[in-house]
N, C-alpha and C positions, 0 to 999 in steps of 0.2 A: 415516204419511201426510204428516207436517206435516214431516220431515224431509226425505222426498222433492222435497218443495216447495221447501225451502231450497234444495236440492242443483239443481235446477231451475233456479232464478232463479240462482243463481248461478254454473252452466255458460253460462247464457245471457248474463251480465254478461262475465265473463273470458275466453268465447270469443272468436279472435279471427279465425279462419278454418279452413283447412285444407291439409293438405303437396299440393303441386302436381307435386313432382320431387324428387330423390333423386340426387345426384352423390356419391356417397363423404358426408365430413363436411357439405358443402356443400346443403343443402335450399332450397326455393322455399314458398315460402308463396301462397296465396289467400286475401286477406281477406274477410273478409265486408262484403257491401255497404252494412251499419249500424254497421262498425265505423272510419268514417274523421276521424270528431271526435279531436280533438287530448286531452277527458278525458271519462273514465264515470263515472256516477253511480252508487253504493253504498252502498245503506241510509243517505244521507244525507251518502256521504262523497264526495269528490271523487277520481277517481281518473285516473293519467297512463296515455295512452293508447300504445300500442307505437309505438315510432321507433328511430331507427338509435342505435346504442347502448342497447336496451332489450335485457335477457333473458327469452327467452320461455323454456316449457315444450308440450314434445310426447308426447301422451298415446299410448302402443302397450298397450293391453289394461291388464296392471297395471305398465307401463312406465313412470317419467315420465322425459324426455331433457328435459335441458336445452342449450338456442343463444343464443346472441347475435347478434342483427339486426348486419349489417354494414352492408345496403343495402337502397332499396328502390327500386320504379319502379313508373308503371302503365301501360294497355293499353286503347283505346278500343273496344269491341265494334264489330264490322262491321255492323250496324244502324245506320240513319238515326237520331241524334239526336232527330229531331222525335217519333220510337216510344214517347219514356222523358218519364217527367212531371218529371225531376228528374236535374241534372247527374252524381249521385251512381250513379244507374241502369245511365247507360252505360260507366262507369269503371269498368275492375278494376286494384285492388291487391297488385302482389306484393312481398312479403320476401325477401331474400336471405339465408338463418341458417347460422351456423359452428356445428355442434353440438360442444360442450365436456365436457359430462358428464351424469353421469343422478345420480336422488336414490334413495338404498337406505335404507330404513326414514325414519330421523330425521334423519339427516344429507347432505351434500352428497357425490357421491364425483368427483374428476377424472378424464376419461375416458369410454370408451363400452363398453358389454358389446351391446348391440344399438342396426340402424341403424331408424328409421321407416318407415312405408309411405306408400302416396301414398292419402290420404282421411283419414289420422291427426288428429285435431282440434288446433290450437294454442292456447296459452292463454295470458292473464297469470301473471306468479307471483303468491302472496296473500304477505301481508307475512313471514307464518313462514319461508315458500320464502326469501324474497326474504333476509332475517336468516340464514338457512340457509346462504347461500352466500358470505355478509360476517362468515362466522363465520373466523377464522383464530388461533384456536386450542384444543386440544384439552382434553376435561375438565380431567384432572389438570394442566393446564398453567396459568400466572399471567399476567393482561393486562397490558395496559401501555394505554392511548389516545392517539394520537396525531395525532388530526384526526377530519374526516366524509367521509363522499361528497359531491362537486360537485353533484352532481342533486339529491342530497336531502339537506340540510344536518342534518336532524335523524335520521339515519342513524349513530351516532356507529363507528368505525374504532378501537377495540381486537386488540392482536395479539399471536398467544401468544410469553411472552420465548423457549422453547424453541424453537419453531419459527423463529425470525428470529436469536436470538443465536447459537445453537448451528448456524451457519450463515455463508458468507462473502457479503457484502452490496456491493453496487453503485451508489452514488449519482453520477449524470451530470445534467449541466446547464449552461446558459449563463452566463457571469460574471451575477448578477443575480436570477437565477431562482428563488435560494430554496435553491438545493443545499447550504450549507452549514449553513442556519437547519435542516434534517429532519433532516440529521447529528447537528446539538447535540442536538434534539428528542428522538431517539429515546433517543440515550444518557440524556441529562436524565431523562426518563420510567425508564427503567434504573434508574439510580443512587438515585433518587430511592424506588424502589420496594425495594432491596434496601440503602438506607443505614444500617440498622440491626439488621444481618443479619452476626454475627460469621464466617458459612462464609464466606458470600460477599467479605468483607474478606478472609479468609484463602486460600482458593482460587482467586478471580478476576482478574487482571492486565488493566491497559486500558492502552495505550503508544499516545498522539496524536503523529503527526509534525506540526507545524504550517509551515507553508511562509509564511502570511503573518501571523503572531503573532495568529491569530484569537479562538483554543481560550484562551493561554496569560495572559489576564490573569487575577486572582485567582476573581472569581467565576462566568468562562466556564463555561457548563454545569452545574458544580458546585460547590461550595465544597471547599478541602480537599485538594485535588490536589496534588502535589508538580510543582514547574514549574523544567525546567531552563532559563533561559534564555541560549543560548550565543553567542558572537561573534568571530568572526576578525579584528577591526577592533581599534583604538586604545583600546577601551572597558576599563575596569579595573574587579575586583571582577565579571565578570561568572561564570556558573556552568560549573563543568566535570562532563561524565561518570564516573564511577569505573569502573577497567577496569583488569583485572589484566596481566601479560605474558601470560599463556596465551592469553586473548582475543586477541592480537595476531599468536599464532605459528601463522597460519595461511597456507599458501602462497599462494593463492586473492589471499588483502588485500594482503599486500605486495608482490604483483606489481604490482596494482595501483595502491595506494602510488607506486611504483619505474615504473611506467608501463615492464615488464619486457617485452623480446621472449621470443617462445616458445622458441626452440632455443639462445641463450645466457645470455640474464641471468635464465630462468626456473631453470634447472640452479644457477643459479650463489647464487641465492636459496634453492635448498632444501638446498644446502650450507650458506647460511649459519646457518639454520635447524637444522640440528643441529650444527652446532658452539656457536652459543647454547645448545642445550638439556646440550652434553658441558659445558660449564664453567659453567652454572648461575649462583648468587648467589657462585661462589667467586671471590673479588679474589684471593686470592693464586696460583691458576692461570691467570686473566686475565695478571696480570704474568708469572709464569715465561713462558708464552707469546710474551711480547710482548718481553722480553729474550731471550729465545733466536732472535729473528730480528732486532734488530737484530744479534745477531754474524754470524749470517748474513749479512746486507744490508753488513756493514764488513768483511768476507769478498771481496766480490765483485772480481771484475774489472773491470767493466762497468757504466760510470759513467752513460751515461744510465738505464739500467736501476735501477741503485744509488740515485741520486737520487730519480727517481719513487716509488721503498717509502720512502726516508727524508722523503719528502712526506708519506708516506701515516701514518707513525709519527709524525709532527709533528702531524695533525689526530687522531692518537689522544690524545695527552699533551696537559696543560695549560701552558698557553703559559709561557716563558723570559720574566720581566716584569723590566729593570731600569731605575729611574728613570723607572716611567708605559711603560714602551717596551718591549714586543717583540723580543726580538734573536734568536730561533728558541735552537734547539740545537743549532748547526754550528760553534759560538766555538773548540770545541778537534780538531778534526780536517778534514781538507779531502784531496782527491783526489792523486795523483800519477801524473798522465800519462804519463811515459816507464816510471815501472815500473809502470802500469795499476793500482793498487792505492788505499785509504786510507789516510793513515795519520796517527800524533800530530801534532801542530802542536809541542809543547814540545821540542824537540831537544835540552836538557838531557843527556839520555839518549843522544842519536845520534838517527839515522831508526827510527821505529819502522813498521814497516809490519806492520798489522792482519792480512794473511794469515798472516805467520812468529809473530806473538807477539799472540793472540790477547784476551791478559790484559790485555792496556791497556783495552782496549773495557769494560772494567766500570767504570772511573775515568772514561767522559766523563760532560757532563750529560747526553745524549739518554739513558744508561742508568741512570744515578743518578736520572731524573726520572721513572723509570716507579713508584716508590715512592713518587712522588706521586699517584698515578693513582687515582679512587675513580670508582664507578659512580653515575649520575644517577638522579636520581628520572623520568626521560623516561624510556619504552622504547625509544620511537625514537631517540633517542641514541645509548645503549647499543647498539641494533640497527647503528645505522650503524658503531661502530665496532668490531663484531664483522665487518662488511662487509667492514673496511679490511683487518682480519686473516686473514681470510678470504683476499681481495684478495692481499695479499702472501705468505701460503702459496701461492696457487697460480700468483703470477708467479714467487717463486723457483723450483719446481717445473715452470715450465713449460706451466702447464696454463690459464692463461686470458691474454689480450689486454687491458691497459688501455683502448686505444678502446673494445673491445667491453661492457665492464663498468663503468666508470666513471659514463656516464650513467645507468644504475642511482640509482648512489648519490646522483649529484646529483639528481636528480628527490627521493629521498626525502630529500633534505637539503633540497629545499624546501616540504615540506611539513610539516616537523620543526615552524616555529613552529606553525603553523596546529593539526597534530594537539594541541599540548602546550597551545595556548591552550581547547582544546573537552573534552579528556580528562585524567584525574585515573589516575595509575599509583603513584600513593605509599600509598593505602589509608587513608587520614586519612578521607574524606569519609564511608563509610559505604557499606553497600548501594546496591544503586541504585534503588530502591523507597522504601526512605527510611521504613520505617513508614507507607507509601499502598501502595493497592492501587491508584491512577489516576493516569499522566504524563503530561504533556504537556511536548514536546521543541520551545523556538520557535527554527525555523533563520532565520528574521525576516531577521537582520544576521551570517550564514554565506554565506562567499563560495560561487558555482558549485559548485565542485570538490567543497566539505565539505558541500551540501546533497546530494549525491548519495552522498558516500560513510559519510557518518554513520547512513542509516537503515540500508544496505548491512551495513556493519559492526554495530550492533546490531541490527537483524532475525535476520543470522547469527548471534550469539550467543545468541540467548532461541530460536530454534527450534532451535538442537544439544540446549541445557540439558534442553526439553521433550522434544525426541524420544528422549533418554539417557533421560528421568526416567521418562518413558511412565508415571504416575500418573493412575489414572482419575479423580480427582477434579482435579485440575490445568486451570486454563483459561487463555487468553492468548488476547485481541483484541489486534490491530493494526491501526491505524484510522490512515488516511496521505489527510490530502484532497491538494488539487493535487496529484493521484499521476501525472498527466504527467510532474512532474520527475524522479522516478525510474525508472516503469514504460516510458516510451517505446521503442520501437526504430527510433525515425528516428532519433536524436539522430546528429551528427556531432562532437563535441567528443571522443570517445573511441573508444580502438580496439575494434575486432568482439571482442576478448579480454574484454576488459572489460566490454563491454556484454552478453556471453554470459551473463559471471559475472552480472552483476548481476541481470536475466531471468530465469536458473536458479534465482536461491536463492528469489525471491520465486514464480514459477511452482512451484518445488517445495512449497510451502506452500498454495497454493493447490490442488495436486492432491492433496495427502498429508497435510495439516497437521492435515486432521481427526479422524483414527487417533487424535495425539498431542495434542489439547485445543488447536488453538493454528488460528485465524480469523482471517479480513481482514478490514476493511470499508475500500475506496477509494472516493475522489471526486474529480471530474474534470471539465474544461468540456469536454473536449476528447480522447473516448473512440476515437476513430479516431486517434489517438497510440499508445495506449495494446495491448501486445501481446494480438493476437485469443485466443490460449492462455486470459490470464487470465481476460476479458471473460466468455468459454463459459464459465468451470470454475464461475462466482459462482452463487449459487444465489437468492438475492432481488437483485430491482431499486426503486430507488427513482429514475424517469426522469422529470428536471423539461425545460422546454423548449431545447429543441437547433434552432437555425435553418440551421446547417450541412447541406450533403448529406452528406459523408459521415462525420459524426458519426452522422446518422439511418439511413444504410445499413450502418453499421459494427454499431449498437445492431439492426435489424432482421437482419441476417444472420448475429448471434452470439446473439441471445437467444429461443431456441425460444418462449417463454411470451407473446409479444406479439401479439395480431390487428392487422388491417387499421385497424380505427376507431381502435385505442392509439397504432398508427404514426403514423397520419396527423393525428393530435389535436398531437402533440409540438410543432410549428411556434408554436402560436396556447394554448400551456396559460400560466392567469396569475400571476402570481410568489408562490411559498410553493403552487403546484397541482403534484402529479405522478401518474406513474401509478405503480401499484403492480403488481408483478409478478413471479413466480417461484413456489418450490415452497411458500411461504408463504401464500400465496393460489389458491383454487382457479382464479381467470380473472384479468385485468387490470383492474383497476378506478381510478378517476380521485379522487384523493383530496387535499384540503386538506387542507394540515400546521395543526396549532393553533399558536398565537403562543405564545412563551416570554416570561417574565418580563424586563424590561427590563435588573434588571441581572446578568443569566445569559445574555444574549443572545451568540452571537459576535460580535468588532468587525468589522463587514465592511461595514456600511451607507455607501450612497452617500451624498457630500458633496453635502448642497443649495445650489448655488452661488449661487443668488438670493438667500438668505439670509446665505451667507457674505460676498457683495460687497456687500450693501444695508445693513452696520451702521456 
């Protein structure tokens, strides 16, 4: 009897009206006419009263559906005012609720198995409900905390690591907002929780591309990290990648590289690409090679022709150096005109001409210098001068056009320093892991070109590795903030070829990557740059304030998991607030990130200028 009583008073408390209408997910509520104070009172406690952004519960028999208030309005009855003793009388209040999910046994489920009817009572949720649905992760699963609810500060926000890691993540926001302090955050909370966890050292890979040396100071995030930090500039002693030739010998990059057209210089790249792999680390077929054509090329007839391969056999060999100076390799033979031919300079002998007596040609220097000839510790070197060879195989033969191929080469001739200054091909350095299971890459003081083709290039090598190895216990996060700079598909500084590549390898990852252990997490001020492909595939959001349109229509018409109130919050959420949203969480919820220790923070903090000019 005394329970019933409970049950009583407390239907009576949490009631908050009843369903008025039925549109699909979309319901109307009638409040009741003593429920329009802003809090209820309960056994002593204070309690918030339904608003727009509240979650109710709708009671069908042994049903309970849960909604969220989107909106609300009211309606003056058609009676005279002066009829009702109290302004509250002639008012009715309706709800507008998006019904989201229903509650089965003990838990929250997302989703509807049945819709309400119209007289169905509405309610508050009680605090269990309410913890019920801010649960985001599963028993056997491990928290992590990473802030509270806005609304209710003592609401704390732990999230299961299964559910969130083992998943590609999307953090967006305005320069300012907070976006990269929830990035460090979560990871921080991570690392932090599995730092003394030998699998997890063992098994789990964390690769930060840093674009603006955020991540990459020593005790960013975490202590312990191994920190490449790279430079294409004047700077000495700074670090380089370790990366073998195979890494390199991939058609894809060096067209890219080689900034290569599709119908000549791409053909002409994957020739050179197996003729590097026919003659390997072998120097002494390098050379036979390379003297067997100049006798060809001192063979010829055909003197502009002739010339341009003994150009190209001069940028293979190392330079003719006398007294500080340069003098090439042409000191002892020279052309003759009227008999079309080359031939000895020393006449000693008579005329020798190179067609009829072939044997001279082993006595000049251009041929006695190719036993000077040793391979570089650059690949690209190397590569270029297997190009050349290349190059002059298939002009003797006939089969390729200097104009057509040559800018090839010089494109990759200019990027030769840049690659050699960021990348390590000699094998000296070590793994690229380095004894950490956490890098961070700061392309900080990486000109344009190399910030784009550096993550390009290793992203492509750690997802082949993974999707070869396909070990179930194997993981790899990729975590790239300003991922504008590489994910875009406006960009104009490169060709559609290029930018194809570059979209495919990381869209492929994002659709497939999770078969083989291997997750994104980007971040972005500026998610309407960023290809709509990837945006969809993400499976959590973490969306701090965007005042952009179509930043907020790009983030609204790619991410199923957002309501009306989440959208429209984004404009006015305040710095370190986001909303929380995807398969991680049952509905969208508005959530403070917690502060990080000061000196774990990323460096990103605005200069306080008042300060700065007032000392």
């Amino acid at each position: 009897m005394e329970q019933n009583k409970d049950i009583s008073i407390y239907n009576s408390v949490f009631r908050i009206g009843i369903v008025h209408s039925v549109d699909g997910r979309v319901i109307m509520v009638l409040v009741d006419k003593d429920k329009n104070n802003s809090h209820l009172i309960f056994q002593g406690q204070l309690i918030k009263n339904v608003a727009v952004g509240s979650y109710v519960k709708v009671l069908k028999g042994f049903e309970t559906i849960v909604g969220k208030v989107e909106s609300e309005y009211i309606e003056t009855d058609k009676g005279v005012p002066v009829q009702y003793s109290s302004q509250e009388e002639y008012i009715s209040r309706f709800l507008i609720i998006k019904l989201i999910g229903h509650i089965e046994g003990h838990s929250y489920k997302k989703g509807l198995t049945e819709l309400p009817l119209i007289a169905n009572e509405c309610h508050l949720l009680t605090n269990n409900e309410f913890e019920m649905i801010h649960s985001f992760g599963s028993k056997d699963d491990m928290l992590i905390k990473i802030g509270a609810i806005v609304s209710d500060p003592l609401v704390p926000i732990s999230i299961g690591v299964n559910k969130l890691f083992a998943s590609h993540i999307g953090i967006f926001g305005n320069t300012g907002s907070g976006k990269s302090y929830t990035l460090a955050k979560i990871y921080r909370q991570l690392f932090l929780t599995f730092k003394d966890n030998e699998s997890f050292k063992n098994n789990a890979k964390f690769l930060f591309y840093d674009f603006n040396g955020e991540y990459s100071k020593e005790n960013a995030i975490i202590e312990g990290k191994k920190i490449y930090d790279l430079s294409t500039g004047t700077e000495e002693g700074k670090d380089k990648i370790p990366l073998s030739d195979k890494d390199m010998l991939d058609e894809n990059l060096l067209c890219i590289f080689a900034s290569a057209t599709e119908k000549t210089q791409r053909p002409f790249i994957v020739r050179c690409i197996k003729l590097y792999k026919t003659i390997g680390c072998d120097i002494d077929k390098f050379k036979n090679y390379l003297k067997r054509q100049i006798v060809d090329i001192l063979e010829m007839s055909d003197k502009v022709k002739g010339d341009l391969l003994i150009d190209y056999v001069e940028e293979i060999l190392p330079p003719n150096i006398k007294n500080g100076i340069d003098i090439g390799l042409r000191e002892d033979f020279s052309y003759h005109s009227n008999a079309q031919c080359y031939f000895l300079k020393d006449r000693s002998n008579g005329f020798i001409n190179f067609q009829d007596r072939p044997q001279y040609i082993l006595n000049l220097k251009i041929y006695q210098q190719v036993d000077q000839f040793a391979f570089s510790d650059n690949f690209i070197k190397n590569f270029i001068n297997i190009m050349y060879m290349r190059l002059i195989y298939d002009m003797l033969g006939n089969r390729a056009m200097n104009e057509h191929i040559a800018p090839a080469i010089n494109k990759l001739k200019s990027n030769e320093k840049n690659i050699e200054k960021v990348f390590d091909f000699t094998g000296k350095i070590g793994s690229f892991w380095n004894m950490s299971n956490i890098v961070a890459i700061n392309l900080c003081n990486v000109n344009t070109d190399m910030k784009k083709l550096i993550p390009l290039l290793l992203t492509n090598k750690l997802y082949r590795e993974y999707k070869k190895r396909r070990e179930f216990n194997s993981y790899l996060n990729i975590i790239v903030d300003e991922a504008h700079n590489i994910l875009s598909y406006q960009s104009t500084r490169e060709s559609e070829s290029w930018k194809d590549y570059r979209l495919e390898v990381f869209e492929e990852i994002i659709k497939e990557g999770r078969k083989f252990g291997v997750f994104m997490t980007i971040a972005s001020q500026r998610p309407s740059d960023i290809s709509s492909t990837i945006i969809s595939q993400l499976h959590n959001y973490f969306i701090h304030r965007l005042m952009n349109e179509k930043d907020i229509q790009q983030v609204n018409n790619t991410i199923s998991y957002l309501d009306k109130v989440s959208v429209e919050s984004l404009p006015i959420l305040s710095t370190g607030v986001c909303v929380l949203a995807g398969q991680l969480s049952e509905m969208p919820i508005v959530v403070q990130i917690d502060r990080i220790e000061d000196k774990n923070k990323p460096q990103n903090d605005t200069i306080n200028i008042v300060e700065a000019w007032c000392k």
